[in-house]
N, C-alpha and C positions, 0 to 999 in steps of 0.2 A: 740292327736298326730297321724299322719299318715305315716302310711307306704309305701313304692313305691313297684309299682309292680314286678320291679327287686328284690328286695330285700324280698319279698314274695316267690317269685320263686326259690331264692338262698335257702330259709329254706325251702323249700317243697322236695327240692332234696337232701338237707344235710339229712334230717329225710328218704325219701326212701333209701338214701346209706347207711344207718345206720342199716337199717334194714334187707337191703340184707347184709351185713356184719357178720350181728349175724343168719342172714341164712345159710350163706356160708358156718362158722365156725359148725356149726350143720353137714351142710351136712359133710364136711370132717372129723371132728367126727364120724360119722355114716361110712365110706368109709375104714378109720384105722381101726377099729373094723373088718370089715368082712372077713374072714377066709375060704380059698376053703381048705377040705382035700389033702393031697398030696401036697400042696406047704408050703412051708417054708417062714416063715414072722415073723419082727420082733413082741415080746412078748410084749414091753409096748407099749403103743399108743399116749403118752406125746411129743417125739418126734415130732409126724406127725401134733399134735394139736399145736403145737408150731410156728412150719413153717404154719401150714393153719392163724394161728393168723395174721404173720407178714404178709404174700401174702394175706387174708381180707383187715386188717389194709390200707395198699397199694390203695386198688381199694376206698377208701373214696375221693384220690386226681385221681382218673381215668378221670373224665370229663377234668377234668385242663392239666394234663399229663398224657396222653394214652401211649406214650412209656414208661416212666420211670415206671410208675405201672405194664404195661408187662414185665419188665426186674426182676421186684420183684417177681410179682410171675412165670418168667419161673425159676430163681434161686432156689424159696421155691419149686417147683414141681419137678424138676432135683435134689434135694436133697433129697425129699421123695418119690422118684423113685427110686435112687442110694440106700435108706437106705431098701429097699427089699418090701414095699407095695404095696400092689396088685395096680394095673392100672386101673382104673375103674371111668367112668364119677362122681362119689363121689369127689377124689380125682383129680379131673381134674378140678373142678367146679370153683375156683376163677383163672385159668387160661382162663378156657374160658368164665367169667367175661371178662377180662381183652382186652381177643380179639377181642370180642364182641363190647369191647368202643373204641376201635383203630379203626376197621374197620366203625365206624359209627362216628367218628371223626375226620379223615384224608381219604387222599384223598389214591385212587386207588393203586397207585406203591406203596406209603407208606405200605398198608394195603397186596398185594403180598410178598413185600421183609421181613416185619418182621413178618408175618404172616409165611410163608416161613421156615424162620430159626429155629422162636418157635417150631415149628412142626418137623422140621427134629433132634435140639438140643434133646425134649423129646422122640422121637422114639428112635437115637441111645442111648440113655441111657437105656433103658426098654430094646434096645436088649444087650445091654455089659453086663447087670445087673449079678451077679452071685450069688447074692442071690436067685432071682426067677428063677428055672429052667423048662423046660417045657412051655405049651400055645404060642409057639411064635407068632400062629394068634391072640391072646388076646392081646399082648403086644407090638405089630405091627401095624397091622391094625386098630383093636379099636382105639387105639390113635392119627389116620391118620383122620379116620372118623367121630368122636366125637370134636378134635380141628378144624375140616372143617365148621362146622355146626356155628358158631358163628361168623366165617368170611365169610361168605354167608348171616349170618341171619345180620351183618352190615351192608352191603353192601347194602342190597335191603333198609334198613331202612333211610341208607344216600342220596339215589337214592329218594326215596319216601318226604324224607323233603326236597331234590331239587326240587323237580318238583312242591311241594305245594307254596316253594318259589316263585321257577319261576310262578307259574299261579296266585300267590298274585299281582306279579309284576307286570303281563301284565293287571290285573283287575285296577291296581291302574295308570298303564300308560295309560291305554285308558278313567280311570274318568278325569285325567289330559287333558288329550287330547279333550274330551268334555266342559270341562269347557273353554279349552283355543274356540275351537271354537264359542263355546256362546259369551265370552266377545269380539271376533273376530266379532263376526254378531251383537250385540250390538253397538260396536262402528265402523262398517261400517254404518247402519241405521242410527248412530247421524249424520254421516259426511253427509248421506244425506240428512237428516231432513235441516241441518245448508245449506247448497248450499240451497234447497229453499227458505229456509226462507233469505237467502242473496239477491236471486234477488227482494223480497218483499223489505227488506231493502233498494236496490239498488233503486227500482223504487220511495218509500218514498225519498230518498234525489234529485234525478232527476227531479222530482215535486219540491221539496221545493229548487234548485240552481234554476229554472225557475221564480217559484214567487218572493222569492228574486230580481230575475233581473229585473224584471216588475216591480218592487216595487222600486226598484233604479230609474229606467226611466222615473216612473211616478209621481214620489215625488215631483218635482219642480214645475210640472203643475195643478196634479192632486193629491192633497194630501189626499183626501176623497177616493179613492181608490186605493190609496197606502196603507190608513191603514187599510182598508180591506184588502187586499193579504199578509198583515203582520198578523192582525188575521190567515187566512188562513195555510200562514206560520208556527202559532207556533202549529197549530193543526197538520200540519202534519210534525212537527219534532217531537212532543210528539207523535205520533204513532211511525214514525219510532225509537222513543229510547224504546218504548215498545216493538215491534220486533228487536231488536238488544239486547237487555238484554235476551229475550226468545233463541237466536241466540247462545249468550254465556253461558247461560247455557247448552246447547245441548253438543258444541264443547266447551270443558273444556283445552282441549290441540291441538297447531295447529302446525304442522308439516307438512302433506301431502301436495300435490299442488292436489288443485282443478280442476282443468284443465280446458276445455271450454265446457259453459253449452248452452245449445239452449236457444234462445233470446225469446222463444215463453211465454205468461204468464202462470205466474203458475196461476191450476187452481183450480176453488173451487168450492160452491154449486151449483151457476149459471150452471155450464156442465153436476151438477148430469141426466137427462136427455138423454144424451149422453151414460152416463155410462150406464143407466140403460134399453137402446135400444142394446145397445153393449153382454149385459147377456141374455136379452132373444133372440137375436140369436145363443145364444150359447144353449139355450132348458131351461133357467132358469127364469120363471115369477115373476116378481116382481113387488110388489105392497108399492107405498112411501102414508105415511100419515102424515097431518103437523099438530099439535095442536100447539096453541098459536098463537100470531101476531108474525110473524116472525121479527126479529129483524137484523139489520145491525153487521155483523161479522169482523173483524179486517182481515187483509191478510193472518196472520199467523196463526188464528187458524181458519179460512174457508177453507184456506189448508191443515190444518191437519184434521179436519171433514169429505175433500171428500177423501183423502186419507185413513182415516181408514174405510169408508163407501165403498170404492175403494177393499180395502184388503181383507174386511169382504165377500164383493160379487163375490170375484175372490175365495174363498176355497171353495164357495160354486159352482160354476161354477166347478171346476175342481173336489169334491169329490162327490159334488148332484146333480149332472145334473140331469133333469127331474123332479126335484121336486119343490116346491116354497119359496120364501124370500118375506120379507117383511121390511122394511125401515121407523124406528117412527122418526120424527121429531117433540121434544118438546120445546117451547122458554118460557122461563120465563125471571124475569128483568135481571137476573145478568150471567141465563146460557143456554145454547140448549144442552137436552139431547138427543142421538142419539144412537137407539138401533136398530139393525139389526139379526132377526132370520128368523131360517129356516127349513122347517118340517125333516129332515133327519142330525141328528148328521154326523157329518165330524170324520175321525178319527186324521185328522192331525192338528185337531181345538183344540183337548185336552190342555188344559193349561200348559204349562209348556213342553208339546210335540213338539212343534214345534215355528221356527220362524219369520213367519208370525205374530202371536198373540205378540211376543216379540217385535219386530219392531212397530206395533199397541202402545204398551202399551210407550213405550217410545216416540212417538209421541205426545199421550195424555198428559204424563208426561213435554214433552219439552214446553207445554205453561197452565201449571200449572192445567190439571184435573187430570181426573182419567179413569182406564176403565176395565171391571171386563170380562171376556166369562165363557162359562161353558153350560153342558148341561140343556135342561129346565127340567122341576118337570113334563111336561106333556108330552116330547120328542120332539127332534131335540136341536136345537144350539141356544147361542144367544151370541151376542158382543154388550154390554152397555157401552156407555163412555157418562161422561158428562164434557163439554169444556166451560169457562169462554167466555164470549163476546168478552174481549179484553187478551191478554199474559198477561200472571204473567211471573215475572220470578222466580227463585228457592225459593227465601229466602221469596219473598212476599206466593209464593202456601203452604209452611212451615209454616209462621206464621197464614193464615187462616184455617189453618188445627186445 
């Protein structure tokens, strides 16, 4: 059987009030007993232990109700003041308990007005007193200055768990706030991913409404190459439903408008060259190396290949200039791995640092690879991913896993 924290916390407090109770009651004990020569005070002490019981007793519900446990013991302390006992922070003690918890459990005005009245109720009483005669600074002042102290010493302590509050809050409003923009840049990156990978799409059915009509045209005359462009045909609507599945896993939900995309093709391995004339004027050498027979790439993931080999060489452009990258290009039957490092660690390449590397990884992800960065064992950077020949989409990259 387990316990809840609240309910831990509720018997942690019940045991320290318990104990300051049986403290208090000592102390007031100890406060009735003392005796100055020359003043007159009452002979038994049963009294004062009496009233200190019932004003203790009181401060057990003090967290719960701070006024009504003040009202208890200003009555138990204006009666053992009226009954001739000397004045003295002893005898004060489950009073300023009590003030102690009002001021650090209510607010401001609260904690002046009844703070306030306590304080002026037991001075006039100490002064009408006519039991005690003589000390009027004792029995004035003291008691002016000793109930001060625990409505100051509240005050700063309610001050001090607001401000712990508040700075909890602002901690937890700005993890809020990061995460919302993470998922914010996540799924701006898919909607980009998905726009490319559409005009891929787009371009796969423009070909295939083409062959088709050729195939229409030539069928009555030419049926030998009609049923070739019908072959042709279904090769390239089985691509394009291999990019359009990769498509829909990216964009899971569609709502925004797209807006108008440049007609220009998207691009892929073929312009790596481009890219990699583009870096070293920017003062960054790179050097590409191909192992394997390089293999024919689907649209959609030869565009995500040059874009994350795209991403990988712009951090390094903008955090290493001056120093060198390098670009492995590995084909085997079924995948190309494509790993890009760099002799000078980036600081904004750190994993999970930044969203460049995020945006990467969801690309890899959106036609079913994978792709890992991090610093190397020997120093600098590196961005590994390795990417299927042709899209998976979600449920197929899941079940090969």
């Amino acid at each position: 059987m387990t316990t809840s924290p609240d309910r831990r916390t509720g018997r942690r407090y019940t045991a320290t009030d318990v104990i300051l109770v049986l403290g208090l009651l000592g102390t007031v004990t100890l406060g009735a007993s003392i005796a100055i020569p020359g003043v007159s005070q009452p002979r038994e002490d049963w009294p004062a232990e009496v009233l200190a019981a019932v004003s203790c007793l009181a401060q057990l519900r003090a967290r719960t109700y701070p006024r009504s446990a003040l009202v208890v013991a200003t009555v138990a302390t204006v009666i053992t003041v009226a009954l001739g006992y000397l004045v003295t922070p002893l005898i004060l003690a489950p009073l300023m308990i009590a003030l102690f918890r009002l001021a650090a459990g209510t607010d401001t005005r609260t904690t002046r007005v009844w703070g306030g009245l306590t304080i002026a109720v037991v001075v006039a009483t100490a002064v009408f007193d006519t039991h005690t005669t003589g000390m009027l600074l004792l029995r004035t002042v003291g008691p002016v200055l000793w109930l001060m102290l625990p409505l100051v010493g509240g005050s700063r302590d309610r001050l001090r768990r607001a401000h712990t509050e508040s700075v909890q809050a602002r901690a937890a409003y700005a993890e809020r706030t990061r995460e919302e923009e993470a998922r914010l840049r996540v799924a701006e990156e898919r909607l980009r991913i998905a726009r490319e990978l559409h005009d891929v799409v787009a371009h796969h059915m423009a070909v295939a409404n083409a062959q088709a009509g050729t195939a229409r045209h030539l069928a009555p005359t030419h049926p030998e190459q009609a049923m070739k462009l019908l072959d042709e045909l279904t090769a390239t609507t089985s691509s394009a439903l291999f990019e359009l599945r990769a498509t829909v896993g990216v964009l899971r939900q569609i709502g925004d408008d797209l807006g108008d995309d440049s007609l220009e093709p998207a691009p892929g391995l073929d312009r790596l060259p481009e890219l990699i004339a583009t870096c070293e004027s920017a003062g960054v050498e790179v050097t590409v190396v191909t192992q394997g027979e390089p293999r024919p790439l689907s649209p959609g993931v030869d565009l995500t290949a040059y874009r994350i080999i795209q991403e990988a060489l712009t951090n390094v452009t903008k955090h290493g200039a001056g120093t060198g990258a390098s670009v492995r290009l590995t084909y085997s039957d079924s995948r190309v791995l494509i790993s890009v490092t760099n002799d000078a660690a980036t600081t904004s390449s750190v994993p999970g640092g930044g969203y460049g590397l995020m945006g990467m990884r969801e690309r890899a992800h959106s036609v079913g690879g994978d792709l890992h960065a991090g610093p190397r064992p020997e120093g600098g950077f590196e961005v590994a991913t390795a990417l299927p020949l042709h899209p998976l989409a979600p449920d197929e990259n899941e079940a090969i896993l």
